[in-house]
N, CA, C and O of each residue as an XYZ file, in Angstrom:
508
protein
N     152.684     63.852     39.325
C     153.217     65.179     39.076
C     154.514     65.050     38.285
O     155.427     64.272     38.564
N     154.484     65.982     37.174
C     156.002     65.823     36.811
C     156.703     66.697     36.969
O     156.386     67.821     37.358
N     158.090     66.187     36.603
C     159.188     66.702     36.965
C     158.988     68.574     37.369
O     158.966     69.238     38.405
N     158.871     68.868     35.856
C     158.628     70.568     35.886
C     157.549     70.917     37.120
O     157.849     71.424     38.202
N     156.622     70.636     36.809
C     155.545     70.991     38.335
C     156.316     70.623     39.196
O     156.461     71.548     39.995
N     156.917     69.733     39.480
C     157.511     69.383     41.010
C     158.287     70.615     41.150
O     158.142     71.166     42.241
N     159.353     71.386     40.029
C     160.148     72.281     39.887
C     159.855     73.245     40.872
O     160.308     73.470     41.995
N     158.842     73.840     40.055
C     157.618     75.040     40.043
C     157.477     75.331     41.393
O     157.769     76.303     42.090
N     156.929     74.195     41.604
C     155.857     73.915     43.513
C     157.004     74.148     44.148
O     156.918     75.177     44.819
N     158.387     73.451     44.243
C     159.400     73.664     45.025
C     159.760     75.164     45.099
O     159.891     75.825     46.129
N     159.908     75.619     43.709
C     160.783     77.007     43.846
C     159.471     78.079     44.767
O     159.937     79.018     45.412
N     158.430     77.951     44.778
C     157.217     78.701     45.308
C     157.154     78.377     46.507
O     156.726     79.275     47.232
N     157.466     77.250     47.098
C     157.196     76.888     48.449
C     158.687     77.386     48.991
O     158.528     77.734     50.161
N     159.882     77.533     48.649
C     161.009     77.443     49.037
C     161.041     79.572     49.188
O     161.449     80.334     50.064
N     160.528     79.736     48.134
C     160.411     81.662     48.316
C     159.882     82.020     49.148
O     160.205     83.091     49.661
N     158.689     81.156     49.698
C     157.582     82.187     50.359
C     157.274     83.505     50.030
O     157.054     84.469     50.763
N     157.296     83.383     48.590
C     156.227     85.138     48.500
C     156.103     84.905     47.262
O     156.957     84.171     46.765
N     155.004     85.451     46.369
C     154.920     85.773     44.881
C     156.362     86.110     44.071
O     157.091     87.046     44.401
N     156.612     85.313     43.104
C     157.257     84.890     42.389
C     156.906     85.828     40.733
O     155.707     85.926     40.472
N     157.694     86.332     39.917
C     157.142     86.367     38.406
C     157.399     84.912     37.877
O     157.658     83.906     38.538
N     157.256     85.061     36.445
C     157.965     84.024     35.469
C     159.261     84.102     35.400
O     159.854     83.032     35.271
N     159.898     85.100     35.451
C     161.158     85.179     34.862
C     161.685     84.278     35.947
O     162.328     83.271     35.650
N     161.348     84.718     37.607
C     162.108     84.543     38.642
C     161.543     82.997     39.017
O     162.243     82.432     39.857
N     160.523     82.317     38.585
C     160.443     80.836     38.810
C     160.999     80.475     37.654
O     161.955     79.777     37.991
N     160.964     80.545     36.300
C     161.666     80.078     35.420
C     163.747     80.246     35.746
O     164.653     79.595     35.226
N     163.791     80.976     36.415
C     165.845     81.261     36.879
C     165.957     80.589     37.485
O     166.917     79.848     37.274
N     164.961     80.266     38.881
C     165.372     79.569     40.058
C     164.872     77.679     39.414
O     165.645     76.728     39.532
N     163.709     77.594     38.893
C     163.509     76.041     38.566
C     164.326     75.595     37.445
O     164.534     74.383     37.485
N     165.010     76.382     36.165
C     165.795     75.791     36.043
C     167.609     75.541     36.650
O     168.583     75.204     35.978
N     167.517     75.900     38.324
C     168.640     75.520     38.495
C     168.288     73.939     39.128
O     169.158     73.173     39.541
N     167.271     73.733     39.109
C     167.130     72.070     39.788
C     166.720     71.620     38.578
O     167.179     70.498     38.362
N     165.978     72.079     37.616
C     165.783     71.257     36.497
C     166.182     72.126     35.093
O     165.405     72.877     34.504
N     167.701     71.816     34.672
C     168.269     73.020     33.411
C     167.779     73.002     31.984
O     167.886     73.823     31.072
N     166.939     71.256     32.109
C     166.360     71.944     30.574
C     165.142     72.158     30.651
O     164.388     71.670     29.810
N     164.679     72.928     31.666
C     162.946     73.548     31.569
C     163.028     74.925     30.931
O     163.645     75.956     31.197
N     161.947     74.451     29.740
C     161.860     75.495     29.250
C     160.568     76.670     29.359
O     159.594     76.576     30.105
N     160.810     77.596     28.563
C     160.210     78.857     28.558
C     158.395     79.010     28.534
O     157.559     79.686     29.133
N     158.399     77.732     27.245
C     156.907     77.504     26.961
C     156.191     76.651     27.658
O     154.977     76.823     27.774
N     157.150     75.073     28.518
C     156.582     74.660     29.531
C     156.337     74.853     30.732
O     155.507     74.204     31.368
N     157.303     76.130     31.361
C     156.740     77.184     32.670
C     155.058     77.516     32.049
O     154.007     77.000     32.430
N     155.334     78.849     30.679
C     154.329     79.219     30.757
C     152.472     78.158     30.772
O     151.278     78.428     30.902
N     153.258     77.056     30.571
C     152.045     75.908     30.580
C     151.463     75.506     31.523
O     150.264     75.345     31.751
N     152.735     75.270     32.334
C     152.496     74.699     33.507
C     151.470     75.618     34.607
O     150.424     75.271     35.155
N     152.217     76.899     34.679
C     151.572     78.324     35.377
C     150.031     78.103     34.937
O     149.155     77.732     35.718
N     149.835     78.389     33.558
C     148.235     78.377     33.165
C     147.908     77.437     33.888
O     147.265     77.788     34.877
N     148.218     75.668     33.723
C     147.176     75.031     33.858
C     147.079     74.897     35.603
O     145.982     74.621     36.090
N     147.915     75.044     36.234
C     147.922     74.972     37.489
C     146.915     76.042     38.491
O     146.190     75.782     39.451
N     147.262     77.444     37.738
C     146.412     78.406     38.145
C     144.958     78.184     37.978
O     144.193     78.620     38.838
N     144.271     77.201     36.398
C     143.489     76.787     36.077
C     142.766     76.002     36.775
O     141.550     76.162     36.890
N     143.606     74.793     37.483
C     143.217     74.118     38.980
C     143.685     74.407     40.506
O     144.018     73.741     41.486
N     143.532     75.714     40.176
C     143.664     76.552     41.657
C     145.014     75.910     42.313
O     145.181     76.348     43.451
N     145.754     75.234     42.008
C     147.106     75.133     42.341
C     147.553     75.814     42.822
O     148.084     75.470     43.878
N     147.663     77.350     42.366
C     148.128     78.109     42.197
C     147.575     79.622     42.103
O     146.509     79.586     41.488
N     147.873     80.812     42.451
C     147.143     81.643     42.578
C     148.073     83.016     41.695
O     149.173     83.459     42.024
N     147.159     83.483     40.447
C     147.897     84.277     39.931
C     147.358     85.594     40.333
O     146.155     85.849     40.386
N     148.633     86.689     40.708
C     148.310     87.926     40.808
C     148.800     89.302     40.315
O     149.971     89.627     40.115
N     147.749     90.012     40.165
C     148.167     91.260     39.190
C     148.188     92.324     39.760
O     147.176     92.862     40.209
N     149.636     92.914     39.849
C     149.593     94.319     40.509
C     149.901     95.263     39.825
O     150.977     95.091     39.253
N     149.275     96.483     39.570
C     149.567     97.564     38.471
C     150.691     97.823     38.071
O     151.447     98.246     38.946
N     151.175     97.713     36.888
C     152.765     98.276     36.793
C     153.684     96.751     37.146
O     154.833     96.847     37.578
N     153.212     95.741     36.972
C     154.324     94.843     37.433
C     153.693     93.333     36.417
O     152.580     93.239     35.899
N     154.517     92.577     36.390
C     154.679     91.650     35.910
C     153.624     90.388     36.550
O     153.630     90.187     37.764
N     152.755     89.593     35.659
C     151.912     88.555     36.953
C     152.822     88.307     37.554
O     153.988     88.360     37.164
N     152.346     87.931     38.820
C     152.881     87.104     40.337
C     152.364     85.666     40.694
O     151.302     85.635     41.316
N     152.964     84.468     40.387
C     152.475     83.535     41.223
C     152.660     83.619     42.539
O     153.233     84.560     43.088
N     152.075     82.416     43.235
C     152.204     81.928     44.841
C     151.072     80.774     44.601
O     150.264     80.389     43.756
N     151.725     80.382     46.369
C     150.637     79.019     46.361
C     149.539     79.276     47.263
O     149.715     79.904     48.307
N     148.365     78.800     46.896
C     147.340     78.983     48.245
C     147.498     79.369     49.430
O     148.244     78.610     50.050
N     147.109     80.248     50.034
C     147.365     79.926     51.868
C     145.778     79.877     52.152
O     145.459     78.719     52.423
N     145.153     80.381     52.165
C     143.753     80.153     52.510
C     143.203     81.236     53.502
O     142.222     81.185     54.243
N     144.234     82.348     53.274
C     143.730     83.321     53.746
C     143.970     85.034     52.954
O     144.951     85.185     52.227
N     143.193     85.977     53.141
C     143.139     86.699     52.520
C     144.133     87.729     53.110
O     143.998     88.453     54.096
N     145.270     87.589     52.163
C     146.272     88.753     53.284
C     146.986     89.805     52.233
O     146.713     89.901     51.036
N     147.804     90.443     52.840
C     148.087     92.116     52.332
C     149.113     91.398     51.573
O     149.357     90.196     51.679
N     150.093     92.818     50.259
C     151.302     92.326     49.824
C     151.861     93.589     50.132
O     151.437     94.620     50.654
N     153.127     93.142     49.572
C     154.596     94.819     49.953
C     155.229     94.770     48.836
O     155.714     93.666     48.590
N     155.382     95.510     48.136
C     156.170     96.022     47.074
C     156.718     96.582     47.043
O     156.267     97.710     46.846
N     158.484     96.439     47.216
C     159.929     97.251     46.979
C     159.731     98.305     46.055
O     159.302     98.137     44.913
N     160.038     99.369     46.541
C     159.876    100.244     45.193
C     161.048    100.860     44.889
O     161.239    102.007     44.484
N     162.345     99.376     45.287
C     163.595     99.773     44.448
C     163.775     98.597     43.331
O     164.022     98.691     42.129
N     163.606     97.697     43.986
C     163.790     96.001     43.655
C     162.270     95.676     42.813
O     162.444     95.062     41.760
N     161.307     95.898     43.034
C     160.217     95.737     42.683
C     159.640     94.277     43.076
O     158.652     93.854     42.475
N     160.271     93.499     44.102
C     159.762     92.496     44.389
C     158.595     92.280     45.260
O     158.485     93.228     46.038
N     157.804     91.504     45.399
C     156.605     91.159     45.708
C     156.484     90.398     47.324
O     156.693     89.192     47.192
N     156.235     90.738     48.638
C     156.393     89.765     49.977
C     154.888     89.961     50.243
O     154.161     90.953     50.215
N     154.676     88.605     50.523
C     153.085     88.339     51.688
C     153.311     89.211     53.003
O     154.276     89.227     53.767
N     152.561     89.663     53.018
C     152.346     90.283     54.794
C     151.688     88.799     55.309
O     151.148     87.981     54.563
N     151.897     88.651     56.944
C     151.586     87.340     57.038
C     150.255     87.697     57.460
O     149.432     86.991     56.877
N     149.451     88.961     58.672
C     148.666     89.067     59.188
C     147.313     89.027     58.145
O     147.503     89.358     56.974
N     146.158     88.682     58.514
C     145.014     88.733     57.160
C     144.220     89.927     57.276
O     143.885     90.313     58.396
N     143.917     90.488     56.345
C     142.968     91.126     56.118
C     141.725     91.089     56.510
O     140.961     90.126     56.450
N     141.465     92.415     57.016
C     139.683     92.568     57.363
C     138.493     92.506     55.816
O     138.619     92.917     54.662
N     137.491     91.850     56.482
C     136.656     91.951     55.061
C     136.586     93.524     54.452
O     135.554     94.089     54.813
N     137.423     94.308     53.649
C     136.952     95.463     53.197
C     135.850     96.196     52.381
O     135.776     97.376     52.037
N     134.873     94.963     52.142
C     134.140     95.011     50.997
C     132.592     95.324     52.326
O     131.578     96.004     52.171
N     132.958     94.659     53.290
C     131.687     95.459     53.880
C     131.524     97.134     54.336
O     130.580     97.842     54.686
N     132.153     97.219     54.244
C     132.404     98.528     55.007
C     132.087     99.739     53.759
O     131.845    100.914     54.033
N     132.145     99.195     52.384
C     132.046    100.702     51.466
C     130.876    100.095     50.483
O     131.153     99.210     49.674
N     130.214    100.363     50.547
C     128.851    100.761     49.564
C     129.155    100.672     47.979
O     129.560    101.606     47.287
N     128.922     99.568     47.617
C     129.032     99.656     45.782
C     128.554    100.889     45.232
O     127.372    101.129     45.482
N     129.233    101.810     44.482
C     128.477    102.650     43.839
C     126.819    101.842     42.890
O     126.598    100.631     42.897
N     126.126    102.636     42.354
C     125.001    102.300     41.756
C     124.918    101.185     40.367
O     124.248    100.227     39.983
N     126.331    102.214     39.840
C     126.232    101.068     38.403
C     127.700    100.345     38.424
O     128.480    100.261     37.476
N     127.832     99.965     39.436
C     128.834     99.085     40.003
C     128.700     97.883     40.800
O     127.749     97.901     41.581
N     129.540     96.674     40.792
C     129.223     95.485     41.610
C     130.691     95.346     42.197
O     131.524     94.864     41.430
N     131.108     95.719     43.492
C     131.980     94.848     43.513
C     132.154     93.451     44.456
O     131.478     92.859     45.297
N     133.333     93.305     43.871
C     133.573     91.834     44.380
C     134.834     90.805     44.789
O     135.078     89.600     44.845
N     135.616     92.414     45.096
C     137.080     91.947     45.458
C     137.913     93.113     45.442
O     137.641     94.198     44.929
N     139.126     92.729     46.156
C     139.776     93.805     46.717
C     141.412     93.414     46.771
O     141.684     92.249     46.479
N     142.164     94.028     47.013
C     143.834     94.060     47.182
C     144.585     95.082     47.790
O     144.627     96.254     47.414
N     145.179     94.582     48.753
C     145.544     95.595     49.371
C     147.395     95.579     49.794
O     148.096     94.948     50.585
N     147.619     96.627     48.784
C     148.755     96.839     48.787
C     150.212     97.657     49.635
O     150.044     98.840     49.340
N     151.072     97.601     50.219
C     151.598     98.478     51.367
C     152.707     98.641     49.908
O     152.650     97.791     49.020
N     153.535     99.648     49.832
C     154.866    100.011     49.548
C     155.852    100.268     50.516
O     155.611    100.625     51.669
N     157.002    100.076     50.017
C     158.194    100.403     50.915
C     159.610    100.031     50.427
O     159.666    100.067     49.198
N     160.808     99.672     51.040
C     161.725     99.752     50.917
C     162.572     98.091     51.290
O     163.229     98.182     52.328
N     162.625     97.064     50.812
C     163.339     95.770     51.356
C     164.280     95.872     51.665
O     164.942     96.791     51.180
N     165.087     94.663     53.003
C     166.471     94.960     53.401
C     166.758     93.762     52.883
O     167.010     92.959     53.781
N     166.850     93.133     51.405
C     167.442     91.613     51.006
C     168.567     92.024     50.778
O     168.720     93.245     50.808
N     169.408     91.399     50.560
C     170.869     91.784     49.989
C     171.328     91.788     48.562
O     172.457     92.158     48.240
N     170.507     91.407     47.798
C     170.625     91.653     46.704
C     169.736     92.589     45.829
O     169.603     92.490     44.610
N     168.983     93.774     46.870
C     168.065     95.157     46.149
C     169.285     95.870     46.180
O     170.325     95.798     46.835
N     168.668     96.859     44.917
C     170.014     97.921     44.848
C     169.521     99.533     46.031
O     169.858    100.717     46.048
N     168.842     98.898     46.629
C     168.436     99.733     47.967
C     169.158     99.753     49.105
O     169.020    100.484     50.086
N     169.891     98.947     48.912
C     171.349     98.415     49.772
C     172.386     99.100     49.804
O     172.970     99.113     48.720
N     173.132    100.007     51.059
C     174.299    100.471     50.413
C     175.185     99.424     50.086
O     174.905     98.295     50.487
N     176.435     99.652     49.278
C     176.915     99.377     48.987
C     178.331     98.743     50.212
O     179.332     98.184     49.762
């Protein structure tokens, strides 16, 4: 593994929650300062490519990495901060329960909560 992946994996394991680019590229280059812009975005592809890594897309927001957990669980989205947290509990299969429409297949699901974070650095914070 090199250096940059080692970066990467650290700053993701050290967050515990979905990450953008911007925010693994700020935090990995404070352990590694000359990683750059085009070798994040490399690294992200090829890692996601070998399931390393799990990329996710939530409407209105920027991809999200994270690392595997191996279970299918909810996310929370600040809707001051716009940051991204795992719910830890897992999800029920939702896909049994509703009937594909006719000229439809599906085959996956996401399930999203909104709300309000208490980190100290959302501007949801008084002051």
């Amino acid at each position: 593994m090199t250096k940059q992946r080692a970066a990467i994996f650290d700053v993701l394991r050290q967050a515990e929650r979905p990450l953008s680019i911007e925010e693994i590229l700020r935090a990995a280059r404070s352990q590694y300062p000359g990683l750059g812009e085009r070798t994040v975005f490399r690294h992200l592809k090829e890692m996601t490519q070998e399931f390393k890594l799990v990329r996710l897309n939530f409407p209105g927001q920027p991809y999200r990495f994270e690392l595997p957990s191996g279970t299918h669980h909810p996310h929370v989205i600040c809707r001051s901060c716009q940051k991204v947290f795992n719910l830890e509990r897992e999800t029920p299969n939702l896909l049994e329960h509703y009937p594909s429409p006719a000229e439809f297949e599906l085959d996956g699901e996401e399930v999203i909560f909104y709300g309000r974070c208490r980190i100290p650095d959302c501007p949801n914070q008084p002051s």
